[in-house]
Structures are given as structure tokens and as C-alpha cells.
N, C-alpha and C positions, 0 to 999 in steps of 0.2 A: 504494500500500500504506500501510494508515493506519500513523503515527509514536507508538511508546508508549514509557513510563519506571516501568523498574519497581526500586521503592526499598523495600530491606527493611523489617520493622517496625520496627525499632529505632532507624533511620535516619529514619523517619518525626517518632518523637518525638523527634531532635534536632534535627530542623529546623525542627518546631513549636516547643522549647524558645529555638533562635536568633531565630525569631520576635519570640515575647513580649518578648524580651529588647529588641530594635529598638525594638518598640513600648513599652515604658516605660520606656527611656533615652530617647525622643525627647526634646529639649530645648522644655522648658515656655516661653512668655511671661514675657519677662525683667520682675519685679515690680518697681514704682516704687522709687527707695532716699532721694527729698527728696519732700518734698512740694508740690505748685501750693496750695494752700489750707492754712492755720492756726487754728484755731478755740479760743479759752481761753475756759475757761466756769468762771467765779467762781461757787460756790454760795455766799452770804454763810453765817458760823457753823456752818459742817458741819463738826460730830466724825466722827472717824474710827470709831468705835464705831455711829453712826448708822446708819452701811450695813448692820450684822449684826444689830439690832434692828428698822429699817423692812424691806418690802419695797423691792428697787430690783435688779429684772432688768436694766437699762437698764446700771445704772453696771457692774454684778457683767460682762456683756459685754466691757464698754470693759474691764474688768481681766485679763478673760479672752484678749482680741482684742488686748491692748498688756502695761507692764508698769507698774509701782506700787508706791508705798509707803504706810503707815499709819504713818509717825511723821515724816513730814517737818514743817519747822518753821517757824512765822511769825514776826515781828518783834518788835520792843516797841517802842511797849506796842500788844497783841494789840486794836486797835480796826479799822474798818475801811477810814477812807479812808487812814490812815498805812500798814498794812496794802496797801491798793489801790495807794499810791502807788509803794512798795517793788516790787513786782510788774513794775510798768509800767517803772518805772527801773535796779533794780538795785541800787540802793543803802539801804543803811541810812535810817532816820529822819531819825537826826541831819546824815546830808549832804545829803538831799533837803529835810529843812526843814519838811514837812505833817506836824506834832503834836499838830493838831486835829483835832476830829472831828465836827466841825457846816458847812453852807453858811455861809460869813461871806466874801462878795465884797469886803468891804476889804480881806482879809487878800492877797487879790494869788492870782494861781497858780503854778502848777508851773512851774521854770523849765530842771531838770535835761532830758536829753533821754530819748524813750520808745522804747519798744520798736518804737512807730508809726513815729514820726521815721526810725531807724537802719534798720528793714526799705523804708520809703521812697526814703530816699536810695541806699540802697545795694547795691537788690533791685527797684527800682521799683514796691511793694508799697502798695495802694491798702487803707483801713482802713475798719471799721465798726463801731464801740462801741452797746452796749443796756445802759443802767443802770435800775435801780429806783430811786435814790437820787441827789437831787439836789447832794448833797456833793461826790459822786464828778466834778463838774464842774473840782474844784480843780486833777485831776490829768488832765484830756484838753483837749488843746491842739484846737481845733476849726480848719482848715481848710479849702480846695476839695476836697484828699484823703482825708477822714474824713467818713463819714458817720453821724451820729450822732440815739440818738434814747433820749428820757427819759420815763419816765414811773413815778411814785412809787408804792410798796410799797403804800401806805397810801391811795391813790385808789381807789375804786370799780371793777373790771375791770381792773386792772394785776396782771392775775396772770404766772406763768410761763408756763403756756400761749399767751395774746397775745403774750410775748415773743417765744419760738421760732416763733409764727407771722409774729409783724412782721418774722423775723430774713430766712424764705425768701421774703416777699413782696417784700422791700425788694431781695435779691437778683438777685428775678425783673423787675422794675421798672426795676432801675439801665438804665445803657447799656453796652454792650460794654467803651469806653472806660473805665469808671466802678466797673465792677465789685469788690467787694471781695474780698482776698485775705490779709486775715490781718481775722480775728473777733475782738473779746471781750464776752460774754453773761455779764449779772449775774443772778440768782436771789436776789429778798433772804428770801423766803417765809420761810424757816426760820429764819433769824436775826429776823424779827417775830416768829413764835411764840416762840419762843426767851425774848424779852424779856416775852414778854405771858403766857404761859404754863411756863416753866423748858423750858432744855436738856433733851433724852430725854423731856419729856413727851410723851402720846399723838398734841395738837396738834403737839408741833415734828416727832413723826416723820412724821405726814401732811403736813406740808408739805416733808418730805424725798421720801414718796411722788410728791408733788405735780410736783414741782421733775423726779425722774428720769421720771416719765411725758412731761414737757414735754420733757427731752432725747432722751428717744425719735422726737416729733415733727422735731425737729432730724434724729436722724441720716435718719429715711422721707424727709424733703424733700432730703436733702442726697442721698442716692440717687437720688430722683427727679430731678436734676437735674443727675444723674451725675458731682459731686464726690466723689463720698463715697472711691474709692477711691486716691484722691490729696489727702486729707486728715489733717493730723494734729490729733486731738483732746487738748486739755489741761486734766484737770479738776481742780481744787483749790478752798480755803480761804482765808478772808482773816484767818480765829480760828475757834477753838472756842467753848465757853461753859463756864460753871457756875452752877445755879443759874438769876437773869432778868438774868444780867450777863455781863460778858468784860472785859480788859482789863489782866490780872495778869501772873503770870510760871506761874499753875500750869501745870499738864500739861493739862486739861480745857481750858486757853483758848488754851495755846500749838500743838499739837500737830494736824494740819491730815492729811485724804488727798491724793496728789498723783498723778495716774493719767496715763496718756499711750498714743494709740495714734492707728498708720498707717504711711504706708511707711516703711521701714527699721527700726521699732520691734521688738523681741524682743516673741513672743507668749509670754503666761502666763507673764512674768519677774517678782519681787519683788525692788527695787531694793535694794540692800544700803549703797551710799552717802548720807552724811550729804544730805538734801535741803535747802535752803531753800527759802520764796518766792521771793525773791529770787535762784533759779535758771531763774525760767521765760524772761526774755527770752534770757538769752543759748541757751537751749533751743529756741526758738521759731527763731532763727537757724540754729542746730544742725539744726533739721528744715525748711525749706527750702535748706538747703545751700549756705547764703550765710558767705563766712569771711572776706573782705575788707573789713573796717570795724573802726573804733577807735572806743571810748568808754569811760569813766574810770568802769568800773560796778564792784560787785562780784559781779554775774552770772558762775555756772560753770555751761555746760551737764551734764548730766544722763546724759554719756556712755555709761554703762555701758548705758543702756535700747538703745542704739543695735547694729544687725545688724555695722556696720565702721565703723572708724573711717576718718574723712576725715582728711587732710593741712591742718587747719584754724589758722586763725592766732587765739591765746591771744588772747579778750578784753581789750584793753588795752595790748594791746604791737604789734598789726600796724600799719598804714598806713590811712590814709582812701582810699576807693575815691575814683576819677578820675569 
């Protein structure tokens, strides 16, 4: 005798309703909260204002996909290897010592340590610098660790496009062993225009276009290669401009965007804490989820951008990893 179950209406839709409920409480894929990959991508002389006068889908994304400020703050004096050097250190001008702003090989290099160095030692963290500008030499200490690669603004095909393509090629090339895992990508484009044509001119803003089309190519390759979703992208300034110059205390030259996104990062947050440059290394630590190293910087991560707070040890006062 066949076996039947007979369930009111009523009771039908409560136990389609207990259904639904199962099935979209089911627990999602636990999302990354550090990142395996770091990527800082210097646009040289980008005002923060640039991005609302060029087109730049690419960046407006990253802002949208992470969180960001429009008044964070660069050094002095607002040039950009002292600038670049602040960055990579942590530290002020005056205790890093780079207050020029020209390639002058007498003058010796960088002697403070880098963001390279500290995610190396003490994260096992393999590097790969792209500069446009052969200055920026003063402040990258070149290694077996570091792979590094130059080529000037101002040379014939050293555009941003080449860069972001030399960034995934060089990637796809390394060896397993070799591979890099914390980026930094220069962009000088707009800062040439800049000086050649004034800040906010029509040229500087096509070479803002220029610069976010080419970051675009970065993030397709970095999918393609299936980093993308365990990367954190860090995009900022090294000065603004005014006028065919920089290098003041104004707001036009001082006053920098500073954007950040990937795992653990708040989407569509606008940061409310003061930023400096000078906050990206120990941020860049911050987002691989390294907290066991000492160095005498004045890097503060960027906290607030962050989904939870780690049990992390203050810059400057923990222990040196073993």
C-alpha cells in the first residue's frame, strides 16, 4: 500500500519559509583578512582634485572596493625623491637624510631601513620596484631579493602602460622561489605634464587618464593570475602641484589621495584619521598581518581602514623577530 504525507497549507509554507532560511544562513567562504600580495603604486604629483576633473573608473573602483582619503598628507619639502624616500622609511626628511632631488651618486644612499628590508626579514617577503625616474635609485637598496627595473619618464616608450605590462610579465617570468610579494609601481606621467604643461591642465589630466587606464591593466593581469583576490592595493602621492612646480608648504602641493583596498579592508569607507605618507609602511605590514618587528620609524598604520583589529605590536616598541 503506497506510503503518503499529507501537510496542511499552511504548514507547507512554513517549511518552505524554514527552508530559505537554511539556505541563506548557510555559512559563506571564510574571506581573506591579510593579504599574500602588497602592491603601492606611486602616481608621481597626483592632486587629489584630479580624480573629479579626469576621467578615472579604474581609481573611483579601488575607492569604491576599499577605503580612502582626499587630504592625507606628504612631507617637506613636497619634492619627490625626499617624498619617495619618507614613504619607503617612515621617517621624516630630516632623519632619513634624502633632501635632494636630483640622481647625484656621490651623495651616497639610503641608509635608514625600508619597508622592503622589514617585510623581508621578518615576513620572508620577496620585493619588486618599477620606477620612471632614475633619482628614485637613492632610496632602493638593490639586492638578490629585489627585483628591480628603470626606465625614465622622458625616454621614448617608457610610458605607464609598458610599466604595468613589464610589472605582470616580470611576474610571470620570475621562479616560484623568486616571486615577488610586496610591489611598488611609479607612474611619473603626470607629474611630466605637470611641469611641462601646469597642474589641472588638459595634458596633466590625460596623463592622469593615462596612468588609471594602465592601473587597470595591472589589476586584469593580477586576476589573471589569480592574485588579485588576496591583494592589497595602495594608491597615493608623492606631492601635488601648482602651477609647473611643487615643492612648498601650500595645500595644492602638500595635500596627496591615499586609497587602499583588499582583504580585510572596509569597502566604501572614507578615512577620517589624520593620514600621512609616511603611514604606508607600517600599513603595508598592517595588511599582511605581520606584527613582530621593530624599527625606529614614524610609520602608524592606517587602522581604522581595517575590518578588526589585530593584537598587533606598536611600531617601535615590540621585539625583533627571531
Amino acid at each position: 500500500m503506497p506510503f503518503r504525507i499529507h501537510v496542511a497549507p499552511g504548514k507547507i509554507i512554513a517549511l518552505l519559509f524554514i527552508g530559505l532560511f537554511f539556505v541563506t544562513e548557510a555559512p559563506a567562504a571564510d574571506k581573506p583578512s591579510y593579504a599574500d600580495t602588497v602592491v603601492i603604486i606611486m602616481v608621481d604629483g597626483l592632486r587629489p582634485d584630479a580624480l573629479k576633473q579626469a576621467k578615472t573608473p579604474v581609481l573611483e573602483g579601488l575607492i569604491k572596493r576599499g577605503s580612502f582619503t582626499m587630504k592625507a598628507q606628504t612631507v617637506t619639502p613636497s619634492r619627490t625623491l625626499p617624498a619617495f624616500t619618507s614613504m619607503l622609511t617612515g621617517l621624516p626628511v630630516e632623519t632619513h637624510g634624502v633632501d635632494w632631488n636630483d640622481y647625484e651618486p656621490q651623495r651616497g644612499f639610503l641608509k635608514a631601513p625600508t619597508v622592503f628590508e622589514i617585510a623581508t626579514f621578518n615576513g620572508s617577503k620577496w620585493g619588486a620596484a618599477f620606477i620612471q625616474k632614475e633619482k628614485l635609485l637613492h632610496a632602493i637598496k638593490q639586492d638578490r631579493r629585489m627585483d628591480l627595473h628603470v626606465c625614465n619618464v622622458s625616454e621614448p616608450g617608457c610610458t605607464a602602460k609598458k610599466i604595468a605590462a613589464d610589472v605582470i610579465n616580470s611576474y610571470k617570468t620570475s621562479t616560484d622561489s623568486t616571486k615577488p610579494s610586496l610591489f611598488l609601481i611609479h607612474f611619473a606621467e603626470a607629474d611630466h605634464a605637470g611641469h611641462a604643461d601646469g597642474w589641472m591642465s588638459k595634458p596633466y589630466l590625460k596623463a592622469v587618464e593615462d596612468i588609471d587606464r594602465a592601473i587597470g591593466t595591472l589589476l586584469k593581469g593580477f586576476k589573471e593570475l589569480g592574485l588579485y583576490e588576496r591583494t592589497t592595493f595602495i594608491v597615493s602621492a608623492d606631492h601635488g602641484g601648482h602651477g609647473t612646480t611643487h615643492g612648498t608648504t601650500m595645500p595644492e602641493d602638500m595635500t596627496i589621495p591615499w586609497i587602499a583596498a583588499g582583504p580585510g579592508v572596509k569597502v566604501g569607507h572614507e578615512i577620517k584619521q589624520p593620514v600621512s605618507l609616511m603611514d604606508t609602511p607600517a600599513t603595508v605590514m598592517r595588511a599582511f598581518g605581520i606584527s613582530d618587528y621593530y624599527v625606529e620609524w614614524k610609520s602608524r598604520s592606517v587602522e581604522e581602514m581595517f575590518e578588526a583589529a589585530i593584537a598587533a605590536t606598536p611600531a617601535g616598541t615590540g621585539q625583533p623577530s627571531q
